[in-house]
N, C-alpha and C positions, 0 to 999 in steps of 0.2 A: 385980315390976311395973316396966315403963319409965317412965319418966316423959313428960306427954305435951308435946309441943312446944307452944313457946308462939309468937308473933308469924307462924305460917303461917297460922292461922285467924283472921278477925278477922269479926266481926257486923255485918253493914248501919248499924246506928247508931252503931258507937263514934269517939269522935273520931279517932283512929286512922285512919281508914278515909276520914272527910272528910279531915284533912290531904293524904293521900297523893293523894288526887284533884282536890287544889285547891279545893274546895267552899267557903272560908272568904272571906269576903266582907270588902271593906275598908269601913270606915264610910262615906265619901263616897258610895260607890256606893246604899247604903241610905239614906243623905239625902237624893241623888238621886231616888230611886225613891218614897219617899215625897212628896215635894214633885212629881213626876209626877201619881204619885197622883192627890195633891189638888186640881191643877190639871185632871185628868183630870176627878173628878164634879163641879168646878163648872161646866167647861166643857160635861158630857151635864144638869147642873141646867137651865143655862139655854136650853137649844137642846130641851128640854122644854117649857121656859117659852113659848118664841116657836113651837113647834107646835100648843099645848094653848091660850093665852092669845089672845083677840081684841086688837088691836094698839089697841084701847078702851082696855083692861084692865091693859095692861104699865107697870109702876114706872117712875118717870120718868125713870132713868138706861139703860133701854133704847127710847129714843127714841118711845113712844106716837106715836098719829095718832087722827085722830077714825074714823076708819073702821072696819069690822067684820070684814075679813078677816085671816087668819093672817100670820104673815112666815115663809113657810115656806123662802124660800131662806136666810133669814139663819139659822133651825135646824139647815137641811142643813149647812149651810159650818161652825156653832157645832157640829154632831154632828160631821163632821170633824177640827175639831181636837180635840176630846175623844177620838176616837179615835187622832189621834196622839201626845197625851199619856200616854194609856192603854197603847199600845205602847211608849211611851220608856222606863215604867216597870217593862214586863214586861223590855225587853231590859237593864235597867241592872241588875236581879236574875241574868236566866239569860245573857249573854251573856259567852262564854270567850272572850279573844285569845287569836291563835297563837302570838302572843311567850310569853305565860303557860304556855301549855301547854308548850312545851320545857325 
């Protein structure tokens, strides 16, 4: 019986396999992405709030009016940056430099 090689075959999951490909993430970056995040749904919370809520109706640190209508650009602009928080967080997980990569 041969014996069978070891280190040419290696399984999708083994750490082995992340190393060599760089997959290992430095903490900051996961801080980063986190703290995205969460900046991320407070900023799609409240640009919910100011779609859905009569401008009657909004807590009084997002500026009420006696009026009955929505504040719907101030939503749009608040969905906005939730969605570019929401992407700062996606890129600070998946995105590679090409310095890194050589």
């Amino acid at each position: 019986m041969s014996p069978a090689p070891t280190g040419e075959v290696s399984t999708p999951g083994s750490p082995a396999t992340a190393d060599e490909a760089g997959q290992k993430l430095a903490p900051g970056r996961i801080v980063a992405a986190i703290i995205f995040a969460l900046a991320a749904i407070a900023f799609l919370v409240v640009a919910a709030t100011y779609m859905v809520t009569p401008s009657r109706s909004l807590p009084g640190f997002m500026e009420p009016s006696n009026s009955g209508v929505h504040h719907t650009l101030r939503g749009v602009g608040t969905l906005l940056v939730g969605a570019a928080f929401a992407a700062g967080a996606w890129f600070a997980l998946r995105y590679r430099s090409a310095t890194l990569e050589e």
